[in-house]
C-alpha positions as CSV (number, residue, x, y, z in Angstrom):
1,X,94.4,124.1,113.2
2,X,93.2,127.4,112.1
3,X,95.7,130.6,113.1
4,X,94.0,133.3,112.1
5,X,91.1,134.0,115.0
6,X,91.5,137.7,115.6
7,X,91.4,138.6,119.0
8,X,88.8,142.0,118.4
9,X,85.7,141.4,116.6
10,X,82.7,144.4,116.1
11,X,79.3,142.9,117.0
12,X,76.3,145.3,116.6
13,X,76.4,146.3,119.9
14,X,80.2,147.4,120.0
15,X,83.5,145.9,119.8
16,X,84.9,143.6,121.7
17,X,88.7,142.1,123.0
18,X,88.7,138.4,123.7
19,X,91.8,136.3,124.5
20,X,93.9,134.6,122.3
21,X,95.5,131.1,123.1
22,X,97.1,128.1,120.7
23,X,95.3,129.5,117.3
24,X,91.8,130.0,119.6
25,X,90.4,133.0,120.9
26,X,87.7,133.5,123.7
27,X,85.1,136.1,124.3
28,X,84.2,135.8,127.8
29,X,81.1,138.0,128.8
30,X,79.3,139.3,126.0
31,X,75.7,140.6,126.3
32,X,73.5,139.5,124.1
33,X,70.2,141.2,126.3
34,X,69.9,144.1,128.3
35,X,70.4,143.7,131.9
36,X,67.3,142.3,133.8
37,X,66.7,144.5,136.7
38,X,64.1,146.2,138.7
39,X,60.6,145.6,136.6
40,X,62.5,144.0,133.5
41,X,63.1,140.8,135.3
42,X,59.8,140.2,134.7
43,X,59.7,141.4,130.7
44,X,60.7,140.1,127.4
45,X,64.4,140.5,127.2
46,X,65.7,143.7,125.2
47,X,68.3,145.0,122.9
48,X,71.5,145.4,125.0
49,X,72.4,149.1,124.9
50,X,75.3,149.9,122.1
51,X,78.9,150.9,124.0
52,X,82.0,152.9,123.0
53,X,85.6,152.0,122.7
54,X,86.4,148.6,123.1
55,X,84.7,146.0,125.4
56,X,87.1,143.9,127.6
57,X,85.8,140.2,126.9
58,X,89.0,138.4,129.0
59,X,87.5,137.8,132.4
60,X,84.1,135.9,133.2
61,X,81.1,137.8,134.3
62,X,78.0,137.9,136.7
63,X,75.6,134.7,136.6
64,X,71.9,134.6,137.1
65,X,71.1,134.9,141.0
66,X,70.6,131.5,142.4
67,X,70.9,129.5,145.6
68,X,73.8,127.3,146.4
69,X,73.0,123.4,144.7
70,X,74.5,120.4,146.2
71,X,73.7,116.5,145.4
72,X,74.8,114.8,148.6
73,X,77.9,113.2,148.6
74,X,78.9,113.5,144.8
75,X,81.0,116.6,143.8
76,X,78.7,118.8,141.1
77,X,80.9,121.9,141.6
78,X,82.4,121.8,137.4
79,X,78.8,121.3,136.6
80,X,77.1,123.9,138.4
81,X,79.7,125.9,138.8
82,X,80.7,128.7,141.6
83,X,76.8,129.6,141.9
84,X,75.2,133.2,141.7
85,X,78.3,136.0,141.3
86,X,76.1,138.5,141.8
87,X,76.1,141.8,138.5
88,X,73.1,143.4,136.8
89,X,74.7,142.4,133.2
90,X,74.4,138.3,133.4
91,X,72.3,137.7,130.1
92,X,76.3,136.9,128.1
93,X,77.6,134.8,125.9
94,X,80.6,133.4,125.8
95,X,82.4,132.6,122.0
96,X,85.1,130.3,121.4
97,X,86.4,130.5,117.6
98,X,89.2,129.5,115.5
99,X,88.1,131.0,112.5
100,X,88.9,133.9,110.8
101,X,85.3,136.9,109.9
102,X,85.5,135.6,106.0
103,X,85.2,131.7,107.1
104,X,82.2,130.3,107.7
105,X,82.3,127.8,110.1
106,X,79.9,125.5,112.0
107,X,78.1,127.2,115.2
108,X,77.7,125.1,118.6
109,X,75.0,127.1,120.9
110,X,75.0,125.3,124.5
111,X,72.3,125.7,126.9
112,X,73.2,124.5,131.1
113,X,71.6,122.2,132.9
114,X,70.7,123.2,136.5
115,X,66.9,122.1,136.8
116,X,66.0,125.4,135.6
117,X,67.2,127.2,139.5
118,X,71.3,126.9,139.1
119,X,74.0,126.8,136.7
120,X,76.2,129.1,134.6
121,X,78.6,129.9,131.6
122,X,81.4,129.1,134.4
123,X,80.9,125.7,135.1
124,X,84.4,124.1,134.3
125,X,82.8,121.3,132.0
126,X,81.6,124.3,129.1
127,X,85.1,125.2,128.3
128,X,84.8,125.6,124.4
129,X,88.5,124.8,123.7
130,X,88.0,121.4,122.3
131,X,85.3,122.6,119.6
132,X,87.1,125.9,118.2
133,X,90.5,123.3,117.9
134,X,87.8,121.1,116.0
135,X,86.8,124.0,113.6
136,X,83.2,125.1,115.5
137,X,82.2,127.9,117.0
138,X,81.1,127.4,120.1
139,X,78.9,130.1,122.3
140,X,77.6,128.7,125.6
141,X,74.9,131.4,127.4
142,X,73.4,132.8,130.6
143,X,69.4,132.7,131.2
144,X,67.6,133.9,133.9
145,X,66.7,131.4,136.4
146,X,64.2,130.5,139.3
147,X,61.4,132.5,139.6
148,X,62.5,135.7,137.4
149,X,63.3,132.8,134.4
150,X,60.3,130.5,134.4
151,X,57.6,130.8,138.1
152,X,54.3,132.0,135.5
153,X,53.1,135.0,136.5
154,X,50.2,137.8,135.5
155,X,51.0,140.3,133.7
156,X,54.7,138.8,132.5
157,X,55.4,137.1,129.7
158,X,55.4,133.1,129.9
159,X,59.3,131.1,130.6
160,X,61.3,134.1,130.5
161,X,64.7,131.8,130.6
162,X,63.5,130.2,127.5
163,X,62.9,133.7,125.8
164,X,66.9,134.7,127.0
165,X,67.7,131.5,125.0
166,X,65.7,132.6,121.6
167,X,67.4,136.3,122.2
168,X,70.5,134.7,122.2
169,X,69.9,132.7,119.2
170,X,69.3,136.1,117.1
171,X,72.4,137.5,118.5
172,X,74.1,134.5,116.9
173,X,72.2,134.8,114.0
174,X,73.3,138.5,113.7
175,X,76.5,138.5,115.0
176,X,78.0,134.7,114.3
177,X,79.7,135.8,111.3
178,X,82.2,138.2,112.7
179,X,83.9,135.5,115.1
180,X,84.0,133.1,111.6
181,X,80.6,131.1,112.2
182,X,77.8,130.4,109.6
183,X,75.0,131.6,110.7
184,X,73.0,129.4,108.6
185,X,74.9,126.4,110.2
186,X,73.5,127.2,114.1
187,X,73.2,123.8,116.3
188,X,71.1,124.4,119.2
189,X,72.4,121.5,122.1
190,X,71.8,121.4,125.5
191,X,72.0,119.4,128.5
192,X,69.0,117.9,131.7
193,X,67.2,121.2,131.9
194,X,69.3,123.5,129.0
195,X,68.1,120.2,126.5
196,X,64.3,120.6,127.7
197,X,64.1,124.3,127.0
198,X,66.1,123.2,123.8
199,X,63.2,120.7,122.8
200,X,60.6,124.1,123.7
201,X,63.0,126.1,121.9
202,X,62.2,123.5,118.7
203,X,58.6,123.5,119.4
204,X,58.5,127.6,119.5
205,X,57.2,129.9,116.3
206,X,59.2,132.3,117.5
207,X,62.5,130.3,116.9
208,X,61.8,129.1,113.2
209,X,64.6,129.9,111.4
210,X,67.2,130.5,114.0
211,X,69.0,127.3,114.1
212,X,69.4,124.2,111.3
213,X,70.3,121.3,114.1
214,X,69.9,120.5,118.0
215,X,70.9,118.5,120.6
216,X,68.6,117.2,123.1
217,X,71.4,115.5,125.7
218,X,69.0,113.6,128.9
219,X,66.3,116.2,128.8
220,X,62.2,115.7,128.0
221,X,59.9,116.0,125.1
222,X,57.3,115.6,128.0
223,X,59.0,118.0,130.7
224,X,57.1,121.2,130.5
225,X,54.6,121.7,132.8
226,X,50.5,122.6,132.2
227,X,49.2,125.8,133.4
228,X,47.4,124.8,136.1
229,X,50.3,123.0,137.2
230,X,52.7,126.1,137.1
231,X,49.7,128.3,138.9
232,X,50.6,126.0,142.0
233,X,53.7,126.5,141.9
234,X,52.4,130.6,141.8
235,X,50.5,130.2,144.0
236,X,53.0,128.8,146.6
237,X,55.2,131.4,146.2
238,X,52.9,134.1,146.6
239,X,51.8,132.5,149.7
240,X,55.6,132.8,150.9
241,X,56.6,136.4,149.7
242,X,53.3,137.7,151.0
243,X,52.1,139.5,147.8
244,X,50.0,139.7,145.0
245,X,49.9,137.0,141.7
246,X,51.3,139.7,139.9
247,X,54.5,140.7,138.2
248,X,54.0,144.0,139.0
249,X,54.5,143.2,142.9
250,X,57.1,140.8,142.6
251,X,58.9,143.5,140.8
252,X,59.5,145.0,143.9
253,X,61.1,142.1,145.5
254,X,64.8,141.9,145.8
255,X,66.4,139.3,144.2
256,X,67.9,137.6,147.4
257,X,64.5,136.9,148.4
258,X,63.3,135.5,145.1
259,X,66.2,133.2,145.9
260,X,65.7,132.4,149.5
261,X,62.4,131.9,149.1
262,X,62.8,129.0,146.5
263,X,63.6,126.5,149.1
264,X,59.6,126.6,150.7
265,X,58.4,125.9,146.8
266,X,59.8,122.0,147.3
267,X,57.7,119.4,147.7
268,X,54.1,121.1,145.9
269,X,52.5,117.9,144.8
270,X,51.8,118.8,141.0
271,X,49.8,115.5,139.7
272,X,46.8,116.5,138.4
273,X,43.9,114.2,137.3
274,X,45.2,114.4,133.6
275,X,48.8,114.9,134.5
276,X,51.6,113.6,136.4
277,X,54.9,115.6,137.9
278,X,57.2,115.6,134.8
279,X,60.0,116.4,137.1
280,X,58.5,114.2,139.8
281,X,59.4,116.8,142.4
282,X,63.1,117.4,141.8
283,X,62.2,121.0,140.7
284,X,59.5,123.3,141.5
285,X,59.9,125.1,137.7
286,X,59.9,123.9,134.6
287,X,58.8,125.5,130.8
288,X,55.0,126.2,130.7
289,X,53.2,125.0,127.6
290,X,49.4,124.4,126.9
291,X,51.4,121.3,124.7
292,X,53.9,119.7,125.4
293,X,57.0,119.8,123.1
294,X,57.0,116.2,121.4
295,X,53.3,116.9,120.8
296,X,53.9,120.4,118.5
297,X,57.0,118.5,117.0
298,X,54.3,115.4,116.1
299,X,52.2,118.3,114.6
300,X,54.8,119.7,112.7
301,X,57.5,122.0,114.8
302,X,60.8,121.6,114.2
303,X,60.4,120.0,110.6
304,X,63.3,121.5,108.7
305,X,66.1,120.6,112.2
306,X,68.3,118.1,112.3
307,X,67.7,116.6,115.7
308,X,70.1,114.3,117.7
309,X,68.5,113.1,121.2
310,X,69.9,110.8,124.0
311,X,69.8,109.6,127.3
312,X,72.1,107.9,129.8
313,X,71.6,104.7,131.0
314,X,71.7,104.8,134.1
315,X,69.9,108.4,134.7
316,X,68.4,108.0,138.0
317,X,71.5,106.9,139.9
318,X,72.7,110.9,140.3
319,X,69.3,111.5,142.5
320,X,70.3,108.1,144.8
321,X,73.7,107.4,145.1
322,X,74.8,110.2,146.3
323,X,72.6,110.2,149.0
324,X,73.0,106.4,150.1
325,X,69.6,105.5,148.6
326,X,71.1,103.4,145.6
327,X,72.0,100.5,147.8
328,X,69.2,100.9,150.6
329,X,66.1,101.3,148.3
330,X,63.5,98.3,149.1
331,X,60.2,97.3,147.1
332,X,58.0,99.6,149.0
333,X,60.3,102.2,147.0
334,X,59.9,101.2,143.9
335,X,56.7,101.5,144.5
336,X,56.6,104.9,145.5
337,X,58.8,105.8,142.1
338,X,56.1,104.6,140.3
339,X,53.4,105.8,142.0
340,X,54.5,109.5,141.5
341,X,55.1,108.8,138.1
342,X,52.6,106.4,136.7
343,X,49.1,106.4,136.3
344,X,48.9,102.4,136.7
345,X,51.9,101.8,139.0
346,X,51.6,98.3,139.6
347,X,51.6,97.4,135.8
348,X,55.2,99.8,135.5
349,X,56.5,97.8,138.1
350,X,55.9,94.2,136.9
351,X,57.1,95.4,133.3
352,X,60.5,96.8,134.7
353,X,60.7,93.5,137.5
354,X,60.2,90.8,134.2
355,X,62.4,92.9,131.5
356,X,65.2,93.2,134.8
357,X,64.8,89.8,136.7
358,X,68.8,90.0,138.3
359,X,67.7,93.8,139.0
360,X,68.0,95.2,142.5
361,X,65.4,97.3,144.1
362,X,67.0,100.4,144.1
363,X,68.6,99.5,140.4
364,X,64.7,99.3,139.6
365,X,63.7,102.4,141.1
366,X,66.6,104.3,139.3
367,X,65.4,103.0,136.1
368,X,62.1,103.9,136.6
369,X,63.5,107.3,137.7
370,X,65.4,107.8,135.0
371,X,62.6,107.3,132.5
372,X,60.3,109.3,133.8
373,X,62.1,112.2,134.4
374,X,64.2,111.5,130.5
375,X,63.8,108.5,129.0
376,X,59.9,108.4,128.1
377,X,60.4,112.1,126.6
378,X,63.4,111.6,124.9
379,X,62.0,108.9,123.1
380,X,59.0,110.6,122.6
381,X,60.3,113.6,121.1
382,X,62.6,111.1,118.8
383,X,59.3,109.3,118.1
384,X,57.3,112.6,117.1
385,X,60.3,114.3,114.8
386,X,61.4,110.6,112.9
387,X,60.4,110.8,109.1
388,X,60.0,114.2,109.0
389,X,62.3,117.0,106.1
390,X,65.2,116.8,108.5
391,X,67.4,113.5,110.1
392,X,66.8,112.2,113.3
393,X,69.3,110.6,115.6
394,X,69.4,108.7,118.6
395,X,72.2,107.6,121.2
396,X,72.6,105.9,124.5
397,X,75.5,106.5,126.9
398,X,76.1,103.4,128.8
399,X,80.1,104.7,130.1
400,X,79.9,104.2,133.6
401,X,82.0,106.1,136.2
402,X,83.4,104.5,139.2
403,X,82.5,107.0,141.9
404,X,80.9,106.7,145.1
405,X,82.0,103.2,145.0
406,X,81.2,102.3,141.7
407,X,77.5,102.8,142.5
408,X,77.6,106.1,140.2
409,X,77.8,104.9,137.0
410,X,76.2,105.6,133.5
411,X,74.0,108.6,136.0
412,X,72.7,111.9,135.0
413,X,75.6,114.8,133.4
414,X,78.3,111.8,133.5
415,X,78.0,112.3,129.6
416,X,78.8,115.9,129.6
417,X,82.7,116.1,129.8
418,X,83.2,113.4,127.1
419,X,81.4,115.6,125.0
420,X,83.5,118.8,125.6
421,X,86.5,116.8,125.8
422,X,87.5,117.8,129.3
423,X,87.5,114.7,130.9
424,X,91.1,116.0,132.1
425,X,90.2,118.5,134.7
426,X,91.5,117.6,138.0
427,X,88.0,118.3,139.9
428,X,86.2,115.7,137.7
429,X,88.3,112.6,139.2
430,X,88.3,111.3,142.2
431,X,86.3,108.7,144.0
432,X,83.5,111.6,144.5
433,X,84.1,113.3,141.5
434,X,81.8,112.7,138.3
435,X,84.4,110.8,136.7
436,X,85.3,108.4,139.3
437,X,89.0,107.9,140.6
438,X,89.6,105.7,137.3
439,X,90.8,106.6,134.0
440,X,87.9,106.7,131.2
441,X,88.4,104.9,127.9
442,X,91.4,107.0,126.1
443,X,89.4,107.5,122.9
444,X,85.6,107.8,124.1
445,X,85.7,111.8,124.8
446,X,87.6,112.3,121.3
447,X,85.4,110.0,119.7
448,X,81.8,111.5,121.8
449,X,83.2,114.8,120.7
450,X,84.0,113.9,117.4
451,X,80.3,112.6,116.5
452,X,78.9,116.0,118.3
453,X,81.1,118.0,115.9
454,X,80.3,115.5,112.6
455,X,76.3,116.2,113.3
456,X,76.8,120.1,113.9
457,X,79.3,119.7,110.3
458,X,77.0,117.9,108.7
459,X,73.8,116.8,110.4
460,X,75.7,113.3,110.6
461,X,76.8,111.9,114.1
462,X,78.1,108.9,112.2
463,X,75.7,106.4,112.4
464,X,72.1,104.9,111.3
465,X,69.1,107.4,110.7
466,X,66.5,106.6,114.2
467,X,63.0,105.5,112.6
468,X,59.5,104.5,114.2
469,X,60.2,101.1,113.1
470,X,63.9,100.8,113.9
471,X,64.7,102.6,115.9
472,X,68.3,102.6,115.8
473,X,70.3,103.9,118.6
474,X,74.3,104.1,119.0
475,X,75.1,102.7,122.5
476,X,78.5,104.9,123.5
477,X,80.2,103.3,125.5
478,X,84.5,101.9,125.5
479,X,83.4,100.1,122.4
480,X,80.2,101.5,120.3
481,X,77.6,99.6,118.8
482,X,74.4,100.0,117.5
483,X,71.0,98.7,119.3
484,X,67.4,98.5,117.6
485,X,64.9,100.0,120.4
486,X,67.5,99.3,123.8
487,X,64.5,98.8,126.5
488,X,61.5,99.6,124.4
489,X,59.3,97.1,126.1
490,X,59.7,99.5,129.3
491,X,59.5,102.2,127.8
492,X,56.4,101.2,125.8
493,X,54.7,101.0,129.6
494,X,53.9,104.5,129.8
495,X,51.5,106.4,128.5
């Protein structure tokens, strides 16, 4: 372990005091943008303003305004954390380093999940600890959220949130050094909605150069949405606030209303005739491309990163267990999944029925779930970056928890504390706690974390290269082993 992290570091800005622990020091609350108020919520985000003296970075900070997020019965709170703490200055990093300004060592940059309307630098589950005592630098960030982050307006620029992300990449890139990173040694990772701004972020001109690796953990290479999907959503919400497609008027609007008012944006029906609902209604917001992500990678994007992309098996299970919908779904469900999410339903279902015979309906309407919403993009974006400059890597997390009865299992975020090596913290356990009430395999979060650090080191995770031919992918689970394609004959049903 390193014992040389100093506990003040200069950025451009100013200086700032972290707080030193075990050989680590944290920087809590650092901005990295100006603050986005009044008119700028709507802008590009700008240069923070330089201070004087020395910038307490000890305590956490404001979060993007958002409205309270619950998923029925299951306990999300160390993922989404305490919600919006309301403060002008939310657009912060916070650094977790080891090393010393002369070392150089690898950079983490983690982008939170939330489906683009909730989540924070606080959650529990991003404490960077484990990576700084693993020799990385690790910097998790704020973005704007909701409708001042990504609803597509006139006269604004296009997925704001996303733009936050690429500002805070060229803080990194100018600042990194000074807390012991390399900034030419930046992995971009990211989890649900944080990994599908990550695969835009890989897709973006504007971010060549800014990172050498990413991380694309159960996110979509297929989740942003069109622009004529994204002006319904405008459309809707001008309808609600009573004012003008503009940025200009909804500059006026206070932020607890831009909040409040998402709850009337659920439920817009965004199929289109040449486009399905990548989020299949679970969010009204999304990034907004004229291409989606996989597609610029398959035309060249992202040619020189190192990309390492995964999904869990058993995705869909966080959007029905927790509601009781796991063990009541019928056929007429499963259906219905595929319906919203398929342009030839009946075919997806008789493809997922004959590849799952012992399968239970609502164990067939989770899959189907979980693929559309990550498993089709993941693959996709996989498919679209293989055999390009830079190494491709793919991985399956199959660990299931025992929560909510054991019906939890290998579901959505379940992934996320094995890879920050948290799996400790008392809020994760319990029987309706992410974790489950049962003790997790003793070595997979040391051994998850490990291969997270290895590919940020080296643009290694530790195992085979993913190819179109192949396509090799580590199944994590208590014991790990490789599988060639794991359900490619479902996931060869869609389009």
């Amino acid at each position: 372990m390193n014992h040389h992290a100093a506990d003040t570091v200069v950025t451009a800005q100013g200086t700032v005091r972290g707080l030193r622990r075990d050989g680590t020091t944290v920087f809590l609350n650092i901005p990295y943008a100006a603050p986005p108020t009044g008119a700028a919520r709507f802008a590009a985000p700008r240069p923070h303003a330089p201070w004087h003296g020395v910038r307490d970075a000890t305590e956490p900070g404001p979060t993007a305004p958002q409205a309270e997020r619950r998923l029925g019965s299951v306990d999300m709170t160390p993922y989404f954390g305490p919600g919006w703490i309301p403060g002008e200055d939310f657009l912060t990093v916070n650094v977790w380093t080891s090393g010393a300004p002369w070392e150089r060592l690898p950079v983490m940059v983690f982008v939170h999940g939330g489906g683009f309307v909730a989540g924070s630098t606080r959650s529990e589950v991003y404490d960077g600890a484990a990576f700084a005592r693993d020799g990385v630098v690790l910097v998790t960030l704020n973005y704007r959220l909701g409708i001042t982050g990504f609803l597509d307006l006139p006269g604004a620029p296009a997925n704001r949130g996303m733009l936050d992300v690429i500002a805070a990449l060229r803080w990194v890139r100018k600042n990194i050094a000074a807390f012991g990173g390399d900034p030419a040694r930046v992995t971009l990772f990211g989890q649900s909605a944080g990994a599908t701004i990550v695969g835009a972020v890989l897709a973006a001109p504007e971010a060549e150069g800014l990172f050498r690796r990413a991380i694309v953990q159960s996110g979509s290479g297929l989740g942003a949405f069109t622009p004529e999907q994204a002006a319904r959503v405008t459309r809707a919400a001008t309808r609600a606030l009573g004012v003008e497609p503009h940025a200009d008027a909804f500059s006026c609007i206070p932020d607890e209303q831009l909040v409040e008012v998402m709850s009337e944006l659920s439920g817009i029906d965004l199929r289109t005739e040449t486009h399905t609902d990548p989020l299949i209604g679970l969010s009204p917001l999304s990034v907004v491309l004229d291409r989606q992500p996989a597609d610029a990678v398959a035309a060249g994007r992202g040619v020189g990163v190192d990309l390492l992309v995964g999904t869990n098996t058993e995705e869909g299970n966080l959007y029905l267990a927790p509601f009781g919908n796991l063990s009541t779904s019928t056929a007429a469900d499963v259906d219905a999944a595929a319906a919203r999410s398929h342009p030839q339903p009946s075919r997806l279902v008789e493809t997922y029925r004959k590849a799952r015979p012992q399968a239970s309906s609502g164990e067939l309407r989770s899959a189907i779930l979980g693929d559309a919403l990550f498993g089709v993009g993941s693959r996709r974006l996989a498919d679209a970056h293989a055999g390009r400059a830079a190494a491709t890597y793919r991985y399956s997390f199959a660990w299931r928890s025992n929560a909510l009865g054991g019906e939890l299992g290998a579901a959505h975020a379940v992934e996320l504390p094995f890879v920050f090596d948290v799996t400790g913290l008392p809020r994760l356990r319990g029987s309706q706690a992410l974790l489950g009430p049962d003790e997790p395999p003793l070595d997979l979060a040391a051994r998850m974390h490990a291969a997270w650090v290895a590919f940020a080191a080296t643009g290694n995770p530790g195992w085979d290269h993913y190819d179109t031919g192949r396509r090799a992918t580590m199944r994590i689970d208590g014991e790990w082993s490789v599988a060639d394609d794991p359900h490619g004959e479902e996931l060869h049903a869609w389009p």
